[in-house]
N, C-alpha and C positions, 0 to 999 in steps of 0.2 A: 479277570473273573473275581464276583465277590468274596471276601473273604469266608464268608461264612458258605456259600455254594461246595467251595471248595475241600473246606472240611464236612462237609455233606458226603459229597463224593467221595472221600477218605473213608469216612464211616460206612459206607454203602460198599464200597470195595474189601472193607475189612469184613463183613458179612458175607461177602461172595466164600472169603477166602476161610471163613468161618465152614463153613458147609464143605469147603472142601476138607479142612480142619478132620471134621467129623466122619467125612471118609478113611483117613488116615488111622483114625482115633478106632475105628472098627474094624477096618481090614485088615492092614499091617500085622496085629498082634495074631490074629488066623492066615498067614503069610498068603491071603489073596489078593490079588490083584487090583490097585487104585485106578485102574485105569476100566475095565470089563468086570462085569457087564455093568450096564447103567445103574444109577442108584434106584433102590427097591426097598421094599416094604420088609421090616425086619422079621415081621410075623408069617405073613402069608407070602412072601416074595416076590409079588407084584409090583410090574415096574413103575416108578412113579415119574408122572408128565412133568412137562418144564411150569405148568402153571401149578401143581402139588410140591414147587421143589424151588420157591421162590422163600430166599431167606426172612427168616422170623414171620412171613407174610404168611404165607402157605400154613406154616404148622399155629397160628393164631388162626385162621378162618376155619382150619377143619379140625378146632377146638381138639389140639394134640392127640387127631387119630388118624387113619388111614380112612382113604375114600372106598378102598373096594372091601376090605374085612372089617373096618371100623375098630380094631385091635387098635390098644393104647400107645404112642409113638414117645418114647421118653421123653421129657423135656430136657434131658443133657442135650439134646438137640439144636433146638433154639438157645439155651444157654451159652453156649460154646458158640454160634455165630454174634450171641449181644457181647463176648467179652472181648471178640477178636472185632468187631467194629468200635467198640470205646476204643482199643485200644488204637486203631486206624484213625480216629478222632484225634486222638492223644499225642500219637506218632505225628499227623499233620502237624497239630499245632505247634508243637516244640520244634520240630525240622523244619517247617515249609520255606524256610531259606535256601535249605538243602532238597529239594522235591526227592530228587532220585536217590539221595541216604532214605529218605521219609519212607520211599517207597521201598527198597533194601529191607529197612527195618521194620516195613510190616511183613514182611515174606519170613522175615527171623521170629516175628513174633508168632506168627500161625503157627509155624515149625514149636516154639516152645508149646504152646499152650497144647496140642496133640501130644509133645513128650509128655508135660506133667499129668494127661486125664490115662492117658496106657500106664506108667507107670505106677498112680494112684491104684489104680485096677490090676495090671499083672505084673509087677514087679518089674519093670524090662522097658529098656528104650531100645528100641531100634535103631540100627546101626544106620539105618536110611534115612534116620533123622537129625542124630548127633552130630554123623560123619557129613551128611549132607549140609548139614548148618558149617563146619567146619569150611568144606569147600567154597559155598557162599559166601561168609569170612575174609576169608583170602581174594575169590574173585573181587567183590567189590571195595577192598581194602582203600584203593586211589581214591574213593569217592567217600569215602569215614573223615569227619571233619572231627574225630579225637584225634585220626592222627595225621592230620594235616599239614602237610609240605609241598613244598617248590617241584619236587621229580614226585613221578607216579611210585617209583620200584618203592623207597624212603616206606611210604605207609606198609606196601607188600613186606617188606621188612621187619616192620611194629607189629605187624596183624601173623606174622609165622611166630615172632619172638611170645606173643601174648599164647597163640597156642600154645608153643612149650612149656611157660610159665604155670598154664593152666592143667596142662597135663601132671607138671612136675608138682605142683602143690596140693593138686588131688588124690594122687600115687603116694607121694608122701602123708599125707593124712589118714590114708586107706590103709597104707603099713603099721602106721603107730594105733590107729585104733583095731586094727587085727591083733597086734601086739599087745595093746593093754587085756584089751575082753576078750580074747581065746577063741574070736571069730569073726568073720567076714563083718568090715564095718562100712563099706561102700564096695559098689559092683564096678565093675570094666563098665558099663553104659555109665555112670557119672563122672568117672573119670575121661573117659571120650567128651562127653557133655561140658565138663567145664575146659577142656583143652579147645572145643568150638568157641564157647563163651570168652574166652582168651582173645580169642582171633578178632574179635567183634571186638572186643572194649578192652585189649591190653591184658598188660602182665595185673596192674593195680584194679582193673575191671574184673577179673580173676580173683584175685586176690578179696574183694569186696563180695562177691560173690561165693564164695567159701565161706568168710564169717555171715555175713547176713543169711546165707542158709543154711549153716549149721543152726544159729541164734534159733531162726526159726523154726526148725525141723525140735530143736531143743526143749521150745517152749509146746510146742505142740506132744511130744512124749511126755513131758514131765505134767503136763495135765489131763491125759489120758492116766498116766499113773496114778496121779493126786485120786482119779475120778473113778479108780479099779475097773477099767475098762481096758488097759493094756498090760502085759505082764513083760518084765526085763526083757525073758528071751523071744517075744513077740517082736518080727522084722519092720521095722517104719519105710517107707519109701522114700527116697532123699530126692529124687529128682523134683518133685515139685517143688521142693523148697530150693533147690538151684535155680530153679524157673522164675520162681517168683524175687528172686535177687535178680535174675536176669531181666526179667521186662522193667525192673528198677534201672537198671544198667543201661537198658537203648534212650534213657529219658537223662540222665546222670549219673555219672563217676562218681563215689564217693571218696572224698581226700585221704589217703593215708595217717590212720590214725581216726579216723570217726569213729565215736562220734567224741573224742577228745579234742579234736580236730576240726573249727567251724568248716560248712560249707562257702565258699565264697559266690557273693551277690552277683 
């Protein structure tokens, strides 16, 4: 198959998986049901057909409305299926050595991008998302070419070690900053969160993932601050900035020590 067909199809599947993304991203947080009833009209709650429910397609021809109330259908919608098909793009291209990690790792990436839009919005990662990326983790550990060996168990081994790592560095983090500022400085869903992230890319993927999203999470209060549009004791959400080291992480490790530390070619 041609090269480029192929990361077509990556992208197209990352779109699928985008839309379902978006089911997640809405129901989970109202603990209904991803499974019943069909997907529907947020307004009027009319069910919509398979030809109104076609990724990026569908909400570009009926110019981001509904076909029977003509109520305005957010464009988080469409958004969130273009981020998870670049990233199914992305994913091919870097893996397509590896097809079935490529494929793993876009299943992990849908799961983040629905933690980081709930938690942006209600404060909260669901336990069917964290916990469920953790198990994922672990199942396809043998087929993770970071930790790549001769016996299958070896990887399962590196991928429970990375969870605990990940648990333990984010436990520990959440204690010292409860400790310094006299209140809650990360919740049990990021600590679950990056003990999954563990599991996936290691103790040092974990690890990488902690600084790069504090960094970030950092730079993003402190110019909300600058901007008086946050105040200290105003909560920031940390998960998307785990997220956003995370989908850095299904692409590359970062060395120990970056960025003091070149990347190697």
């Amino acid at each position: 198959m041609p090269s480029w067909i192929a990361s077509a199809l990556a992208a197209w599947l990352g779109a699928v998986l985008g839309s379902f993304a978006n089911v997640l991203i809405h129901r989970l947080p109202e603990d209904e049901s991803i499974l019943w009833p069909p997907s529907r009209c947020p307004r009027c709650r009319a069910s919509i057909s398979w030809r109104d429910n076609i990724p990026l397609l569908s909400w570009l021809l009926l110019r981001g409305r509904c076909r029977r109330c003509r109520g305005a259908i957010s464009p988080l919608y469409p958004a969130v299926e273009l981020v998870v098909a670049l990233l199914g793009w992305g994913l091919w291209r870097r893996w397509q050595a590896h097809p079935y990690w490529a494929g793993a790792s876009l299943l992990a990436a849908c799961d983040l991008v629905a933690v980081a839009a709930i938690d942006w919005k209600h404060f909260i990662i669901p336990d069917e998302l964290s916990l469920g990326l953790l198990v994922l983790g672990l199942c396809v550990a043998p087929l993770n070419p970071i930790f790549a060996q001769p016996s299958w168990w070896k990887p399962f081994l590196f991928s429970v070690r990375g969870a605990a790592i990940g648990f333990a560095l984010c436990y520990g983090a959440a204690a010292v900053g409860s400790a310094l500022f006299g209140k809650e400085a990360m919740g049990g869903g990021d600590v679950k969160l990056l003990a999954a992230i563990g599991a996936w890319s290691g103790g040092l993927g974990a690890f990488d993932c902690l600084l790069v999203g504090s960094l970030l999470g950092s730079i993003y209060g402190l110019s909300l601050l600058a901007a008086g549009r946050l105040r200290r004791s105003d909560p920031i959400p940390f998960g998307p900035f785990l997220v956003a080291a995370a989908l850095l992480n299904l692409f590359l490790i970062l060395p120990l020590g970056f960025p003091l530390v070149p990347i190697a070619s």
